[in-house]
N, C-alpha and C positions, 0 to 999 in steps of 0.2 A: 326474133331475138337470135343470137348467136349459136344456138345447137338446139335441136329439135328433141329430142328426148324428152318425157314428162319431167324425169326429174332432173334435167338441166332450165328446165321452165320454172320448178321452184328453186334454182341456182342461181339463175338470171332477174329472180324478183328480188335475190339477195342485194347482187349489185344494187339494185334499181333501190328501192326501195327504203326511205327516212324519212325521219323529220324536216318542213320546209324551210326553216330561218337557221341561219349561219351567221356565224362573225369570222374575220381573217387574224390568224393568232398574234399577238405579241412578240416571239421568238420561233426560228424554224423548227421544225417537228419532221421527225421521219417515224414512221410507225408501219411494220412489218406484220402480219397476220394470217393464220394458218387455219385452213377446217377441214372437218368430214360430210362429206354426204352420203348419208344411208338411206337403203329402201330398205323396210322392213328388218331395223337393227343391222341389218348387212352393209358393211363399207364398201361405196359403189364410186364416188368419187372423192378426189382430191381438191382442193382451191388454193390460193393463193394472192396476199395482194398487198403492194407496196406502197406506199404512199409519202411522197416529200412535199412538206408545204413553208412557205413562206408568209410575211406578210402582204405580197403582193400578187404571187402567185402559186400554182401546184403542178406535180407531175405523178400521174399514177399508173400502177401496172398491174395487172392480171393475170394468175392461170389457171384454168381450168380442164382437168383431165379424167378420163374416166381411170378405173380403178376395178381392179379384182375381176369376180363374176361379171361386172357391165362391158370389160375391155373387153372379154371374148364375143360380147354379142354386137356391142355396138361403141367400136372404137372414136374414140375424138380424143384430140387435146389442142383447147383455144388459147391465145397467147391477145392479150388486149392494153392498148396503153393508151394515155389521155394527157393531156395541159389544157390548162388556162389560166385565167387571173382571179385574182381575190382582189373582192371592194367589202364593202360595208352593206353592199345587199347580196354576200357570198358569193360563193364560188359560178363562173360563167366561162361554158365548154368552147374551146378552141379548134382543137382536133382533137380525133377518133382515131384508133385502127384497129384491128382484128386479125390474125393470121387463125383460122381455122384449117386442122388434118381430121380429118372424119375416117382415115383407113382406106380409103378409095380414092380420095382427091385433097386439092389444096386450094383454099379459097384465100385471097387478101384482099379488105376491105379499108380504104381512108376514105375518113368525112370531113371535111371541113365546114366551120361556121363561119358564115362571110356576115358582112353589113345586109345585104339584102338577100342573100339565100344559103341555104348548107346545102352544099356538094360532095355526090356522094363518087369515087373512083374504084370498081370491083376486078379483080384477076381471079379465075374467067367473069366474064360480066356477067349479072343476074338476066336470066331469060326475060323474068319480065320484073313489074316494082309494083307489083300486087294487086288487087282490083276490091278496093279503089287504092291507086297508091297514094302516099303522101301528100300531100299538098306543100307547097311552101311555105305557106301560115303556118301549115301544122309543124314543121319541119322547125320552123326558126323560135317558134313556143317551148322547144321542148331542148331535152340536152338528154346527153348520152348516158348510159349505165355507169360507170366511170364518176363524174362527176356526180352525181346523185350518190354515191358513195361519199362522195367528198363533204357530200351534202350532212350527213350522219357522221360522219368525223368532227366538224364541226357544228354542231346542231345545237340550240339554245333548250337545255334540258324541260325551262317551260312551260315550251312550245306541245300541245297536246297532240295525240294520232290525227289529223286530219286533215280535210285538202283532198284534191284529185291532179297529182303532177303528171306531166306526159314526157314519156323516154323516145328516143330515136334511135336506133345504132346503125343506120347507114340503108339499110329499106324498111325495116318492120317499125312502127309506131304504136305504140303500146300505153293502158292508162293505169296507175294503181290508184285505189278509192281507200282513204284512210279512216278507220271508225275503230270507236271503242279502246282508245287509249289508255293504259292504269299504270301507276307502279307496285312494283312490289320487291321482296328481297330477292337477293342472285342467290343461286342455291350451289352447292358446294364446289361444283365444277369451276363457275365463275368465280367464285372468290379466290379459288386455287392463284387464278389468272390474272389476280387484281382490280376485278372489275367491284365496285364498290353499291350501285345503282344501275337496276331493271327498270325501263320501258319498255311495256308490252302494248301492241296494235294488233287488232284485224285487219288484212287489206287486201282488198280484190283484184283480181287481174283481169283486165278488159281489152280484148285488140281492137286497135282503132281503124289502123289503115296499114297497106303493106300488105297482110297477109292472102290466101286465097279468100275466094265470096263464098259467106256464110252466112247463116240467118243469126241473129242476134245473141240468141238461146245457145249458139254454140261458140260466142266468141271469148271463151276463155282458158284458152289451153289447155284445155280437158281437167281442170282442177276442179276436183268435187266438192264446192264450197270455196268461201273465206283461208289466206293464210291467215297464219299465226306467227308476227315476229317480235324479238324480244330486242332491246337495242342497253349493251350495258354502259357504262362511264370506267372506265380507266383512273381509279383513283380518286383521289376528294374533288381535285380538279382540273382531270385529265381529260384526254380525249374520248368522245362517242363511239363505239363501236356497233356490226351488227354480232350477236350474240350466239341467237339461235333463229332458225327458222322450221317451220312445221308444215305442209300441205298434205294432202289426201288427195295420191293422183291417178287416173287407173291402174295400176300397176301396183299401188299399198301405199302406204304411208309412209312419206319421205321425210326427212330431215337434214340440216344441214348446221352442226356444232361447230361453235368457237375451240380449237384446242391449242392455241400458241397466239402470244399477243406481246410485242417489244415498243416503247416506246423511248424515242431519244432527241432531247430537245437540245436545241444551239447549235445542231448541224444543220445545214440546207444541202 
C-alpha cells in the first residue's frame, strides 16, 4: 500500500474497502469528506477525499497526512487521484497516481489499466516489485484503492459484507475478505452528519503479492485480528459512505471517524 505505518494500513483498508455492486447515478454528484485517524483516542492523522461522478464516469482524489504526535516521528503526506468510467456493472479503474513525501524523500507513482496489462511508471523506481510480484492476471483482476471507494459510494445497500475483492496500487496487491455483515442505527455522531443507515462488516486484510517473502501466518500487516468497518448512507436516498473504521494494530487501537460529509448533486 501506499504508507507503511500500522496505522496508515488501517487507513489504506479505508480506501479499499466496500460493498461489491454499484450502479452509475442518474445526475452528477460531487461529494467531499473529511476524517480523523486516532491511535489510542490520540489524533494521529488527517484524510481527505473528493469525489465527482457522472453517469458515465468518475474522477476522485485523496489526502492523506500524518498529524500531531505521529508527524514528529514519522512524517508522510500522500496526495492520490483516480478516473474511470461507469457502466451498469460499476465503476472500472483507468488510472492511478500517488505523490508520496515520507520526510526524507518523494516517491511518484502512475498506473495505468490497459486492455491487456496495468502498467505501473515509479520516480525513483521501486528497487524491486516484491517476491512474488504481481502477476498480470493478478494485476488486471483487481483495481485501485480509489475506485473501490467508488465502489461504496455507489453501493447497492442490499448487497451484504461479502466477497474477497483484490486492490493494486501500482506494486503491492492486497485481498480484503468480507464477513459478517449487519445493520444497525448511526449513533449520534453520524446522524449529526446526515447519515441515516449503518452497515457494519468484518474484513480481513491478506497480502497477496508485491510485498517482501513471508510465511503465511504473517501476511497481514501486523493487524491483530478482523477489521471493523461501518459504511453509513447519506440521507433517505443518498450516497454510501465509509463511516468508521476500527483495527487493533501493534501500536493500540486505531480508528479512523467520519467528521465532515457535503453532498451536491447536478454538478459534474
Amino acid at each position: 500500500m501506499i504508507a507503511n505505518t500500522a496505522l496508515t494500513v488501517a487507513a489504506a483498508l479505508a480506501l479499499a474497502a466496500g460493498p461489491a455492486a454499484a450502479q452509475p447515478p442518474t445526475e452528477p454528484i460531487r461529494l467531499s469528506l473529511g476524517y480523523d485517524g486516532r491511535l489510542d483516542l490520540i489524533k494521529v492523522l488527517d484524510m481527505h477525499f473528493d469525489q465527482r461522478i457522472t453517469p458515465t464516469a468518475f474522477t476522485a482524489g485523496a489526502q492523506l497526512r500524518s498529524y500531531g504526535i505521529l508527524a514528529a516521528f514519522k512524517r508522510f503526506d500522500v496526495k492520490a487521484n483516480a478516473q474511470g468510467r461507469l457502466t451498469q456493472d460499476g465503476p472500472h479503474a483507468e488510472a492511478f497516481d500517488y505523490d508520496n513525501h515520507d520526510g526524507k524523500r518523494e516517491r511518484k507513482v502512475q498506473v495505468s489499466w490497459r486492455a491487456d496489462d496495468v502498467v505501473t511508471a515509479s520516480q525513483p523506481a521501486f528497487g524491486n516489485m516484491g517476491d512474488p510480484p504481481a502477476s498480470r492476471e493478478q494485476r488486471l483482476a483487481a483495481s485501485d484503492p480509489l475506485t473501490q471507494l467508488m465502489r461504496v459510494t455507489l453501493a447497492d445497500p442490499e448487497i451484504p459484507c461479502a466477497g474477497s475483492p483484490r486492490f493494486f496500487d501500482g506494486k503491492q496487491l492486497y485481498e480484503l475478505d468480507f464477513t459478517n455483515g449487519r445493520t444497525e442505527a448511526p449513533d449520534d455522531g453520524m446522524r449529526a452528519l446526515g447519515v441515516t443507515r449503518v452497515m457494519r462488516c468484518q474484513v480481513r486484510y491478506v497480502e497477496v503479492a508485491g510485498f517482501k517473502k513471508k510465511a503465511p501466518s504473517k501476511r497481514n500487516g501486523g493487524l491483530k485480528g478482523a477489521i471493523n468497518v461501518a459504511f453509513g448512507q447519506l440521507g433517505s436516498r443518498g450516497p454510501w459512505v465509509l463511516a468508521d473504521v476500527r483495527a487493533d494494530t501493534p501500536i493500540g487501537p486505531a480508528d479512523i471517524v467520519l467528521r465532515r460529509a457535503q453532498v451536491v448533486r447536478g454538478q459534474s
